[in-house]
MDAnalysis code that builds the backbone (N, CA, C; Angstrom):
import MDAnalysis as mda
import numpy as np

u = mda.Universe.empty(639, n_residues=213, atom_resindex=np.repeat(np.arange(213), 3), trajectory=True)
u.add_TopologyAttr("name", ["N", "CA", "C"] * 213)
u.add_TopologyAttr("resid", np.arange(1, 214))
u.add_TopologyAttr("resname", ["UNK", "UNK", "UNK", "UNK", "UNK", "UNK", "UNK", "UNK", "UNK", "UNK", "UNK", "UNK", "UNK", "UNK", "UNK", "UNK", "UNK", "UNK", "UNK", "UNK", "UNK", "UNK", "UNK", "UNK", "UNK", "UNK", "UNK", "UNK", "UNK", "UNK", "UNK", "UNK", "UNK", "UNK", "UNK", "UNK", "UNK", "UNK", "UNK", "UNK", "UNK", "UNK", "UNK", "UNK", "UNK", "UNK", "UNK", "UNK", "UNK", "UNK", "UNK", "UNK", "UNK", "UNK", "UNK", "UNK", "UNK", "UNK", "UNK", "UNK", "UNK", "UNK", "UNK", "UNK", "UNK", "UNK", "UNK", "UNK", "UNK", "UNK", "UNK", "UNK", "UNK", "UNK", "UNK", "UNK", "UNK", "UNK", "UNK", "UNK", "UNK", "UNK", "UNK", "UNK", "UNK", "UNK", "UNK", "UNK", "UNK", "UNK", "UNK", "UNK", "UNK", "UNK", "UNK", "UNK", "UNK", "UNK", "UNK", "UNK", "UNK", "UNK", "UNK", "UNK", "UNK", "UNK", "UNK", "UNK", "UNK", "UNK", "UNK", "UNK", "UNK", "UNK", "UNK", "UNK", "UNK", "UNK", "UNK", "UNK", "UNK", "UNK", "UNK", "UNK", "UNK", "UNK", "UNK", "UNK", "UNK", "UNK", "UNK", "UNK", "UNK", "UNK", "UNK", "UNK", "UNK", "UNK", "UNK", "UNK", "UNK", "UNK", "UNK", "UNK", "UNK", "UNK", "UNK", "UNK", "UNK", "UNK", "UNK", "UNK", "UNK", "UNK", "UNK", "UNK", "UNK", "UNK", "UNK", "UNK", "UNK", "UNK", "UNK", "UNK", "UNK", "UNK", "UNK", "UNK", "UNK", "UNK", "UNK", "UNK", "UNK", "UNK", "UNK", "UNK", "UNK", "UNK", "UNK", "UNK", "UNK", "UNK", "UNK", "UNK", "UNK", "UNK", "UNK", "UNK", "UNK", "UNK", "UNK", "UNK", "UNK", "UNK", "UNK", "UNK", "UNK", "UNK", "UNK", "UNK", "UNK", "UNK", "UNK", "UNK", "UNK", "UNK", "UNK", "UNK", "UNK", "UNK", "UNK", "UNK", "UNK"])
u.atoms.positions = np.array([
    [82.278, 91.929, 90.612],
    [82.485, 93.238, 91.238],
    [82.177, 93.134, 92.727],
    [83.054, 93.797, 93.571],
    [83.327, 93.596, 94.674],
    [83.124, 95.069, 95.462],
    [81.751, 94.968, 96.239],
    [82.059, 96.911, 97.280],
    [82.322, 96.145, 98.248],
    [82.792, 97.088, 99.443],
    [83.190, 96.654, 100.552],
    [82.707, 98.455, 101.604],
    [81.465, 97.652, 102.111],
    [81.606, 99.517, 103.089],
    [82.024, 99.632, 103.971],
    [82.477, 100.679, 104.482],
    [83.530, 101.017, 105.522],
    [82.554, 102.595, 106.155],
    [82.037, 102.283, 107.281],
    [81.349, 103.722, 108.066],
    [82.157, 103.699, 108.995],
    [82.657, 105.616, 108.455],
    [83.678, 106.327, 108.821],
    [83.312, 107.433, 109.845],
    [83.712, 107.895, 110.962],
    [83.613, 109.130, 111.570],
    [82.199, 109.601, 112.246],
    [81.881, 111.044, 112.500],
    [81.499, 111.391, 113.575],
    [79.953, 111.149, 113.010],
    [80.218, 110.900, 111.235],
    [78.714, 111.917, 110.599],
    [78.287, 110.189, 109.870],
    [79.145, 108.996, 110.928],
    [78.647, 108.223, 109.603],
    [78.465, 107.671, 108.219],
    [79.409, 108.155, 107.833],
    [79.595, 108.487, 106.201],
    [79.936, 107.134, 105.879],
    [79.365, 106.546, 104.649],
    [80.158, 105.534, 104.204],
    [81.069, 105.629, 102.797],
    [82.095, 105.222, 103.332],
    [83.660, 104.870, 102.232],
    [83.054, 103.591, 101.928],
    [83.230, 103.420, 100.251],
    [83.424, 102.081, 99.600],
    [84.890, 101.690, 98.812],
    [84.798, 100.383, 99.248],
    [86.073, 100.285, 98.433],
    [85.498, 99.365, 97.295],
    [85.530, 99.480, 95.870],
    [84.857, 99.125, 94.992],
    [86.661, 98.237, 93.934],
    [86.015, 97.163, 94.425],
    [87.106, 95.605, 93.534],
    [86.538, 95.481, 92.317],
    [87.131, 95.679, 91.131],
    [87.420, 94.370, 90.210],
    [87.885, 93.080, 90.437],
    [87.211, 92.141, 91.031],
    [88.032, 90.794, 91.609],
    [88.975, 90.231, 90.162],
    [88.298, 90.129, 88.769],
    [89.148, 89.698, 87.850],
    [90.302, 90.258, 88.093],
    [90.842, 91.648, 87.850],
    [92.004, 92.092, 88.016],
    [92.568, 92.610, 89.013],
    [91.796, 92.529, 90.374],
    [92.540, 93.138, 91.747],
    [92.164, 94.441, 91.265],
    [91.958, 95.316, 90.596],
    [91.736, 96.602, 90.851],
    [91.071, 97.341, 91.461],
    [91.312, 98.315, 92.233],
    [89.778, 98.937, 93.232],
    [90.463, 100.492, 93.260],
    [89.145, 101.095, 93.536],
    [88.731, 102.462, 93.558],
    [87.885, 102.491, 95.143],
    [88.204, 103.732, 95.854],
    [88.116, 104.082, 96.980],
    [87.132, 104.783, 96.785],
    [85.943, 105.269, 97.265],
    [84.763, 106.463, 97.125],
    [84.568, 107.117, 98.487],
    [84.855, 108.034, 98.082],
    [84.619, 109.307, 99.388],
    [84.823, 109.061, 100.475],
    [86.228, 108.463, 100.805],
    [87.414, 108.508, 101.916],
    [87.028, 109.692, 102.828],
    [85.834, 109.469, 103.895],
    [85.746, 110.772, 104.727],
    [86.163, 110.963, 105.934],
    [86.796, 109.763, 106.421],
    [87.455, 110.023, 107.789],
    [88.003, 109.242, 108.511],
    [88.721, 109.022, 109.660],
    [89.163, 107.430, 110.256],
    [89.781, 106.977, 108.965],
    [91.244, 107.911, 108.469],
    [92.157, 107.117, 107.614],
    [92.677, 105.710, 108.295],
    [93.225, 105.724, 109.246],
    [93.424, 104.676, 109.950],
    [92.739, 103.228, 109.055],
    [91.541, 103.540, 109.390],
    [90.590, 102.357, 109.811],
    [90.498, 102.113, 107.909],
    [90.726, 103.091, 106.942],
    [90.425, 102.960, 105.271],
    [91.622, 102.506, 104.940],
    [92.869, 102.661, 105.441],
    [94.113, 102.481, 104.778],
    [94.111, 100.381, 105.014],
    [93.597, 100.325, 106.304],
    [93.839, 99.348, 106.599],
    [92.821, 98.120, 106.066],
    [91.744, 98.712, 105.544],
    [90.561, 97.966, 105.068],
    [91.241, 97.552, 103.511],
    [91.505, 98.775, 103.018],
    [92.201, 98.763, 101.498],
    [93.652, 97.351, 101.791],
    [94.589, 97.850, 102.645],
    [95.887, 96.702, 102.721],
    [95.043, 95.463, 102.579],
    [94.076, 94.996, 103.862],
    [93.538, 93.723, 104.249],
    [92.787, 93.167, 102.957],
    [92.092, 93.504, 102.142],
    [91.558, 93.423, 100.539],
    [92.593, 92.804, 99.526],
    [93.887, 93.524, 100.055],
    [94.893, 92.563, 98.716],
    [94.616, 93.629, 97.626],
    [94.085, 94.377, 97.633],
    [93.306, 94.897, 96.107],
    [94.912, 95.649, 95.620],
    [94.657, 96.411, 94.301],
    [95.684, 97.440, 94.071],
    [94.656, 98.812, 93.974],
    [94.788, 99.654, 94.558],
    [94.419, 101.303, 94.389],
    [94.539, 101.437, 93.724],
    [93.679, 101.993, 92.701],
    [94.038, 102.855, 91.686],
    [93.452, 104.268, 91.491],
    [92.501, 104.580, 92.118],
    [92.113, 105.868, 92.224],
    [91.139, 106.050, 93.279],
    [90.968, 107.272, 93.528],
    [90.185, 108.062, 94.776],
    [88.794, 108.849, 93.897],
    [87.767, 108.334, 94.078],
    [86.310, 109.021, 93.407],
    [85.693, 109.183, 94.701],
    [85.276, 110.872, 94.620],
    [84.553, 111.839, 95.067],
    [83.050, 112.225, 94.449],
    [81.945, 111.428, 95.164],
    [81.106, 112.097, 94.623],
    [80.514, 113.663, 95.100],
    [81.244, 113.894, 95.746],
    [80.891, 115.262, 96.180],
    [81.612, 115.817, 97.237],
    [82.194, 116.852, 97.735],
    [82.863, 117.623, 98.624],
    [83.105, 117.997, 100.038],
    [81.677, 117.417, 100.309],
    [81.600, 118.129, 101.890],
    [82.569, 117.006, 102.909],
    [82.827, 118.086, 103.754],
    [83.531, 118.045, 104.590],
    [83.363, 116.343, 105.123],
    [82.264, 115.845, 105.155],
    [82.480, 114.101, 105.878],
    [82.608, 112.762, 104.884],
    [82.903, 113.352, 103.778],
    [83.257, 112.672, 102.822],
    [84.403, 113.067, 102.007],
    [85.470, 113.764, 102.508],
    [86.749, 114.052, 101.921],
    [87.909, 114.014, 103.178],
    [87.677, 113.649, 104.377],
    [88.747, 113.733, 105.307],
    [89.783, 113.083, 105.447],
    [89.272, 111.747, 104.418],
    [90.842, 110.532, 105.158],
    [91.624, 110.687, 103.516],
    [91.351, 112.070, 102.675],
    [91.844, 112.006, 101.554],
    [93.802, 111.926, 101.829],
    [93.806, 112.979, 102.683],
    [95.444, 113.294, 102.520],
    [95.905, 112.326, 103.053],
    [95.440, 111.303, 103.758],
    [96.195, 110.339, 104.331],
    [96.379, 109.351, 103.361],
    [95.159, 108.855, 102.747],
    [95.176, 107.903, 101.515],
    [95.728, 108.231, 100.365],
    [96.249, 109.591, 100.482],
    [97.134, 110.178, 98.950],
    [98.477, 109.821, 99.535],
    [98.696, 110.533, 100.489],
    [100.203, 109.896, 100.920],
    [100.395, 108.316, 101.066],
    [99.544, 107.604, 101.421],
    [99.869, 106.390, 101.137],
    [100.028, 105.433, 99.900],
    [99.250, 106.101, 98.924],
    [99.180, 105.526, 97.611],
    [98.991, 106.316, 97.283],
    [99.705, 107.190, 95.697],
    [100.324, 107.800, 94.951],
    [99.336, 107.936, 93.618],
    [97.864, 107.758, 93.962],
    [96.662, 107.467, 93.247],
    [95.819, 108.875, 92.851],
    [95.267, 109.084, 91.806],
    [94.621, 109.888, 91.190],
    [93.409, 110.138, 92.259],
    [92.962, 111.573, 92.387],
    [91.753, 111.760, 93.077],
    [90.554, 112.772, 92.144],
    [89.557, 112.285, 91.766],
    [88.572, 112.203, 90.690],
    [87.866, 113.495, 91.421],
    [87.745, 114.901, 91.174],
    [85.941, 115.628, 91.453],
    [85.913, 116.112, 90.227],
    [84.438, 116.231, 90.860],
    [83.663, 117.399, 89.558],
    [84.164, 118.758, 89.996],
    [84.595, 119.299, 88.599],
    [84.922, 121.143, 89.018],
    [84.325, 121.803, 89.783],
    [82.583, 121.460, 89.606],
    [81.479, 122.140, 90.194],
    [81.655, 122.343, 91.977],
    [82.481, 121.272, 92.462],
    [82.901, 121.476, 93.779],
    [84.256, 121.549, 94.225],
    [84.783, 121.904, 93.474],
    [85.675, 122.359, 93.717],
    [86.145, 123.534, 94.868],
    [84.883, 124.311, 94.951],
    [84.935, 125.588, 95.735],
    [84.744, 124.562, 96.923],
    [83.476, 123.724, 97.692],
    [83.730, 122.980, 98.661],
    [84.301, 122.200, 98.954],
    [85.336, 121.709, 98.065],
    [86.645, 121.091, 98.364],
    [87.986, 121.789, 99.183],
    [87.503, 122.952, 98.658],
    [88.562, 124.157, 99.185],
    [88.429, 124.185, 100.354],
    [86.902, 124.731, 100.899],
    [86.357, 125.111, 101.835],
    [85.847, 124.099, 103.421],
    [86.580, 122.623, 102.786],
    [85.994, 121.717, 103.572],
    [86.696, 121.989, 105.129],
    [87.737, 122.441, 105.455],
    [88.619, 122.802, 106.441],
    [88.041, 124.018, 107.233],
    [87.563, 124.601, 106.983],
    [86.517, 125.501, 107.179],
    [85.093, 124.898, 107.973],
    [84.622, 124.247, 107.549],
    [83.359, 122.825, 107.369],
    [83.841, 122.493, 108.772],
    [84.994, 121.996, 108.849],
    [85.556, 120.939, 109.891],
    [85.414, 121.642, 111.174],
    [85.810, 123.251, 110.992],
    [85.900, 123.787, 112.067],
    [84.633, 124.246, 112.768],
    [83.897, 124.095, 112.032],
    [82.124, 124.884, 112.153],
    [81.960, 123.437, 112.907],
    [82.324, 122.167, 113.066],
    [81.536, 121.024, 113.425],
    [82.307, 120.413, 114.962],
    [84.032, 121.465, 114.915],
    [84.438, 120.895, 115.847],
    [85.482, 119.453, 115.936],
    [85.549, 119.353, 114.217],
    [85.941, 117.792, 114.047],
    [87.469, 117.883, 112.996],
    [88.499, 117.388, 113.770],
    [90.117, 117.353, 113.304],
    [89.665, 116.936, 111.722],
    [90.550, 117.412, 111.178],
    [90.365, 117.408, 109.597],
    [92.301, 118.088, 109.227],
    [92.558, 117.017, 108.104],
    [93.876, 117.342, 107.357],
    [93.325, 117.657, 105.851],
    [94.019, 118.640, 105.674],
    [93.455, 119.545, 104.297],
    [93.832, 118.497, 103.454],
    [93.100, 118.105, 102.282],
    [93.210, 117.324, 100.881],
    [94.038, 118.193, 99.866],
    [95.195, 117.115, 99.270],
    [95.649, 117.755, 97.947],
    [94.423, 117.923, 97.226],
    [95.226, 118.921, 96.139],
    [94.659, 119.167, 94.862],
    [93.602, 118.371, 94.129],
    [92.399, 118.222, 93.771],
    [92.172, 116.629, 92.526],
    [93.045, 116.920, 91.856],
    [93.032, 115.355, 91.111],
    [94.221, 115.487, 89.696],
    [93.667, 115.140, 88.916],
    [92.361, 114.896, 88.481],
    [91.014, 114.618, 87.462],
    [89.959, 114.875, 87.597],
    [89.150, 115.723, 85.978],
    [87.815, 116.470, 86.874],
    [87.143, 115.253, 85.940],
    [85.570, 115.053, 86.871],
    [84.651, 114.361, 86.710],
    [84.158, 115.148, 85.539],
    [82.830, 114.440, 84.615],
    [82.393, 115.442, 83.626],
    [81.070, 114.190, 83.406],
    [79.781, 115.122, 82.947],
    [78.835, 114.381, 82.543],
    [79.065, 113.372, 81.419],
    [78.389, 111.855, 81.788],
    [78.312, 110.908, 80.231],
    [80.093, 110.303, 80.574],
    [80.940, 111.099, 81.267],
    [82.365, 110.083, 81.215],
    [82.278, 108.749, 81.638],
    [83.365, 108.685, 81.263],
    [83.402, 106.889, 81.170],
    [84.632, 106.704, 82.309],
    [84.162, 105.894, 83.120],
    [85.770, 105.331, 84.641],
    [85.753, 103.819, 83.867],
    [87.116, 103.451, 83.755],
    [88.144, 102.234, 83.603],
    [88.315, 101.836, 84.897],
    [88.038, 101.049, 85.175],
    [88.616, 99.972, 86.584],
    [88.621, 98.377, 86.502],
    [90.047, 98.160, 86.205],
    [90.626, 96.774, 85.904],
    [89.764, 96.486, 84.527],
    [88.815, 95.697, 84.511],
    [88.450, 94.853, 83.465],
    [86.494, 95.731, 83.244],
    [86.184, 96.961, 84.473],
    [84.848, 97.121, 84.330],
    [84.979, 98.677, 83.810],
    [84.050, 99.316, 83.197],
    [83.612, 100.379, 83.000],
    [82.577, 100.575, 84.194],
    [82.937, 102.312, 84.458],
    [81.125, 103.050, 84.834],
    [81.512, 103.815, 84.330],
    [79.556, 104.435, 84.365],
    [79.375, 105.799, 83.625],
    [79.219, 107.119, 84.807],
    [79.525, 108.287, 84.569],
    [79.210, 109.133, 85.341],
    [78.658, 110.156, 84.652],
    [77.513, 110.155, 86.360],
    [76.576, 111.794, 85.897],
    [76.193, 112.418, 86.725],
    [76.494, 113.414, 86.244],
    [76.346, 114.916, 87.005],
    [75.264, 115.477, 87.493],
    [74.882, 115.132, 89.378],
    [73.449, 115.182, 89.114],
    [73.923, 116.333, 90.665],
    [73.224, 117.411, 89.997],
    [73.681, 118.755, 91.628],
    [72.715, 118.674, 92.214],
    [72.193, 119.247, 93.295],
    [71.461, 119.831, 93.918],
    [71.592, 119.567, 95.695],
    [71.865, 118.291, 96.011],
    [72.715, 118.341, 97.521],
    [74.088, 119.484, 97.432],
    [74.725, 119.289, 96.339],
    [76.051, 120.329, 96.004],
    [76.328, 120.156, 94.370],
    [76.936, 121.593, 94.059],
    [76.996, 121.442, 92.974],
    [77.525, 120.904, 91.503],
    [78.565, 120.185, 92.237],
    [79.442, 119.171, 91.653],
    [79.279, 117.491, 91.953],
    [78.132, 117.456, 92.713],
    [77.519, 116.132, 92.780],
    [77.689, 114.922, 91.687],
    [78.115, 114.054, 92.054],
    [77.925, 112.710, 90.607],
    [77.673, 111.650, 91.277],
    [76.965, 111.054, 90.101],
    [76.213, 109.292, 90.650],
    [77.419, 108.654, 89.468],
    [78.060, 107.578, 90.003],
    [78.756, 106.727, 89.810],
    [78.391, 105.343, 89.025],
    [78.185, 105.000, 87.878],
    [76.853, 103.748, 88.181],
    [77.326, 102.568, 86.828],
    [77.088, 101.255, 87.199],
    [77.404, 100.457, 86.323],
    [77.642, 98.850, 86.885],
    [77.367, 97.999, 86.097],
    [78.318, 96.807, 86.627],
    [77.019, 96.205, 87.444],
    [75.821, 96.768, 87.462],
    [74.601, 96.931, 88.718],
    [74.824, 97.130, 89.871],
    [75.382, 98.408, 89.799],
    [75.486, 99.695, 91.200],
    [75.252, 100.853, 90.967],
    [75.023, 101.756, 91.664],
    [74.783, 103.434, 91.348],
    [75.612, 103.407, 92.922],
    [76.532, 104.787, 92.591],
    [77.557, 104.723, 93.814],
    [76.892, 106.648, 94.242],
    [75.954, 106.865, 94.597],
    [74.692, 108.140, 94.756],
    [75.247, 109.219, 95.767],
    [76.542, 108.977, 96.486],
    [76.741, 109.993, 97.564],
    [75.547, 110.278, 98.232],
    [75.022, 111.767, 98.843],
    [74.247, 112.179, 99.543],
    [72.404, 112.355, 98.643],
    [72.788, 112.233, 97.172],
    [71.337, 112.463, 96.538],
    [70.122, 111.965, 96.931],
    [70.317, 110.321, 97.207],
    [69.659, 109.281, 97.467],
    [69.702, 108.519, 98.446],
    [68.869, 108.381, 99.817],
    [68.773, 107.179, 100.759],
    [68.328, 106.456, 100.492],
    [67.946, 105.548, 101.225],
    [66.603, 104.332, 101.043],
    [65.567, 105.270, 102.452],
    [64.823, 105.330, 101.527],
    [63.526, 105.947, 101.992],
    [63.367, 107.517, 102.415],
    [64.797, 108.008, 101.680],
    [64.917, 109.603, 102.521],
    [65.642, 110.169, 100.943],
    [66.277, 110.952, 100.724],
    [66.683, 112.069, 99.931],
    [68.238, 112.925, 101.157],
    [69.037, 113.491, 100.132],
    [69.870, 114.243, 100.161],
    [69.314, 115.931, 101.009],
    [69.849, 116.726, 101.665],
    [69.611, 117.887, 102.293],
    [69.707, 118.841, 101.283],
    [68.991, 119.821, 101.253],
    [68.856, 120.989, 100.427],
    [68.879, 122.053, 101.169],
    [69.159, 122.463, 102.287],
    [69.250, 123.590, 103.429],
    [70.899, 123.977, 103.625],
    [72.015, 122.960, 102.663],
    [73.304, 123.439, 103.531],
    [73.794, 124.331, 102.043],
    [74.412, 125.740, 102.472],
    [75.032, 126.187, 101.638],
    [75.258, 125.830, 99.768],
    [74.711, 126.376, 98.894],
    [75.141, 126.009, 97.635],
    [74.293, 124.665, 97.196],
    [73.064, 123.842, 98.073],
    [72.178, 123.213, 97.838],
    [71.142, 124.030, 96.547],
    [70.667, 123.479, 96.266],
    [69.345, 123.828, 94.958],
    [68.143, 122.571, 94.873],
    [67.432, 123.057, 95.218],
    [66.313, 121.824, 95.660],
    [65.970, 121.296, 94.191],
    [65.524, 122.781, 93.367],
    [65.131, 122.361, 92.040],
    [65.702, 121.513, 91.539],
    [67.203, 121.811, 91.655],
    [68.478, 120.599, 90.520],
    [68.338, 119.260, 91.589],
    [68.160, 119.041, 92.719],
    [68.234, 117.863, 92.966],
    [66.687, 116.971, 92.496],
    [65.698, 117.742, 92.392],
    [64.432, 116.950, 91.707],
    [64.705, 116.465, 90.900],
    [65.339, 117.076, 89.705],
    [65.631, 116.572, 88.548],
    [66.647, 115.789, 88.355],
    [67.741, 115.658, 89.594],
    [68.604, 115.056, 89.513],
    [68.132, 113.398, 90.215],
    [67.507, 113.433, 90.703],
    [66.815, 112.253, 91.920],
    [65.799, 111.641, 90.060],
    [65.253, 112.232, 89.385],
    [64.108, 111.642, 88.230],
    [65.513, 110.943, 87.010],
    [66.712, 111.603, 86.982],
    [67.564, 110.810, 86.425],
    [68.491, 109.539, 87.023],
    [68.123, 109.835, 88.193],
    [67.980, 108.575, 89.149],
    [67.646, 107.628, 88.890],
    [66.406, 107.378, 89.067],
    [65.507, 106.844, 89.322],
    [65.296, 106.662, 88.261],
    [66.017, 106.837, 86.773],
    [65.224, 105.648, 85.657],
    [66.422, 104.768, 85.353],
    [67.179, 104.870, 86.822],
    [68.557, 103.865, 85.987],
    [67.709, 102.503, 86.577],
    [68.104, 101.318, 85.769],
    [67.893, 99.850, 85.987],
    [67.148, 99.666, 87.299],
    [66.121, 98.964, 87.441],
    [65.023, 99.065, 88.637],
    [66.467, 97.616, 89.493],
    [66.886, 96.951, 89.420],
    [67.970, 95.922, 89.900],
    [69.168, 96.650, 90.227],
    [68.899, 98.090, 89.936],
    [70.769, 98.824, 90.487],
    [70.984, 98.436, 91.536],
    [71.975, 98.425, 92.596],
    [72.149, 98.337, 93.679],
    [72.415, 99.486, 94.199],
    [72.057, 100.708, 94.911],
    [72.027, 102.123, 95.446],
    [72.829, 102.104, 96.499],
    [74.485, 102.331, 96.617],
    [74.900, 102.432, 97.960],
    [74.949, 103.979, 97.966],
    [74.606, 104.474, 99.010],
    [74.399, 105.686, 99.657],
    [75.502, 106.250, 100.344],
    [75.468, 107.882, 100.349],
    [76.739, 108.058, 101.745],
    [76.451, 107.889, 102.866],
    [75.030, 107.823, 103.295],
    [74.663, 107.353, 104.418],
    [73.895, 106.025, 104.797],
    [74.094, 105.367, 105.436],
    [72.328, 104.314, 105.592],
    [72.501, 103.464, 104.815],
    [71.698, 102.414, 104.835],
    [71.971, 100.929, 104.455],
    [71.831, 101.208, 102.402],
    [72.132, 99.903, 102.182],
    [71.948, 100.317, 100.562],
    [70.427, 100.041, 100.179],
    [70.245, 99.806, 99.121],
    [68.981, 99.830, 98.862],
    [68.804, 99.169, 97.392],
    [67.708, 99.324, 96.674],
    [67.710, 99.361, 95.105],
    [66.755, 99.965, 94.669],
    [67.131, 100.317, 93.093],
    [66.176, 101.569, 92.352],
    [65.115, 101.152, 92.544],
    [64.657, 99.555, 91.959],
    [62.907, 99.331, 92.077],
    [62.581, 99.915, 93.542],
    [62.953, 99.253, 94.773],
    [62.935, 99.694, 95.861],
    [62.560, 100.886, 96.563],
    [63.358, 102.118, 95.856],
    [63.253, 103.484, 96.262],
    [61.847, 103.820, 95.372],
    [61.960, 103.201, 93.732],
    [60.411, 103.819, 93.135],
    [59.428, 103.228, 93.796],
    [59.541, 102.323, 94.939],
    [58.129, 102.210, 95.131],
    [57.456, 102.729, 96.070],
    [58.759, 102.787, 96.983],
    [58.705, 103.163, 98.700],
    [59.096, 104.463, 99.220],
    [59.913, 105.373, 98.335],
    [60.559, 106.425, 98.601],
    [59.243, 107.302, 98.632],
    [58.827, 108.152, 99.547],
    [57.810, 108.963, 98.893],
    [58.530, 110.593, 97.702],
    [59.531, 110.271, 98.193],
    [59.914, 111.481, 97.073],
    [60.475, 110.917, 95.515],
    [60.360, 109.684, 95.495],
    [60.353, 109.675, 94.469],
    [59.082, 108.268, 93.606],
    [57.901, 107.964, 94.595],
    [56.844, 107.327, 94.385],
    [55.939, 108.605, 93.882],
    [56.248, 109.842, 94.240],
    [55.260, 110.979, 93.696],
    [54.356, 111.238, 95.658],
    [54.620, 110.747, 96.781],
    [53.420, 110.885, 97.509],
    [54.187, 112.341, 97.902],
    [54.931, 112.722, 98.086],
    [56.073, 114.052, 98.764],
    [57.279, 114.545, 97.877],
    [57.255, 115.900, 98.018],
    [57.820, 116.702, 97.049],
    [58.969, 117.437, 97.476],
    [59.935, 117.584, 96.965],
    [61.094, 118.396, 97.670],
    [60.353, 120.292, 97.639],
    [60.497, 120.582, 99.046],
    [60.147, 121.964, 99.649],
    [61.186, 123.064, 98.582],
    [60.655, 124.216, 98.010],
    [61.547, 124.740, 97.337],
    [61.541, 125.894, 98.016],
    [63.387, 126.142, 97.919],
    [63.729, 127.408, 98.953],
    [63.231, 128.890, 98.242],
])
């Protein structure tokens, strides 16, 4: 298994492009901006596209969608739960000042415990809200693909719109009992691993607690 990160745009965000090397297959994760620079990472790979996974909605992690749909003719994966900030990401764009092309439709909703096919690997997905409410950790193969939930040494924001501090506690403790060897790529910031974050994270070593609104 093959990631490849790609930091996109104004906010930093990182796009993975996630290979099956056995079968060339790869999956794109949260295409957020600088299509340019993703279309061309994906060609240079050799890989074949096969789908677009969203772990979550906001606006710096859904931007280089319409470009990468028009280029490849590929399924784009959310959870229902964000659906409303999928809508709303164009909106997002304008509050920040930053060019944004509206995303088609998804054409597959995420769901807790599902199972993703890619080439020759399975992952599992789960539904963990509280950065947003359609949030999912991606995980398998020894990776957790965490969007905004999880940094190395920091946590996901609970102050922007439709955040819930409570659901992300609990969502960060179902975290954190996947395989201490996961490999944690983040939407932001370097990757990390589960043992790693339980030892050092203070929000999830127990020394600091998520502030409840």
């Amino acid at each position: 298994m093959k990631v490849e990160t790609l930091t996109v745009g104004p906010f930093q965000e990182n796009c993975y492009l996630v290979v099956d090397e056995r079968t060339n297959s790869a999956a794109l994760v949260d295409p957020g901006s600088e299509p340019e620079k993703v279309i061309a990472a994906v060609e240079k790979s050799g890989a074949k596209l096969e789908a677009i996974w969203i772990t979550h909605a906001h606006v710096d992690h859904v931007g280089a969608i319409a470009s990468v749909k028009n280029k490849w003719d590929v399924p784009v994966h959310l959870h229902p739960k964000d659906k409303r900030l999928y809508q709303a990401a164009g909106r997002q764009a304008e509050v920040y000042g930053i060019p944004f092309e509206e995303p088609p439709e998804p054409d597959l909703e995420f769901s807790e415990g599902q199972t993703l096919s890619l080439g020759e690997k399975t992952f599992s997905v789960m539904h963990v809200p509280g950065h947003a409410p359609g949030h999912v950790v991606i995980h398998g193969n020894g990776i957790a693909l965490v969007g905004d939930c999880l940094f190395a040494g920091s946590i996901g924001r609970t102050d922007l719109p439709f955040c819930n501090p409570a659901d992300l506690a609990l969502s960060l403790e179902r975290i954190a009992a996947l395989p201490p060897d996961t490999v944690v790529y983040p939407g932001h910031g370097m990757s990390t691993t589960i043992k790693e974050e339980r030892e050092s994270n203070p929000f999830l070593n127990g020394t600091a607690r998520i502030v409840q609104s």
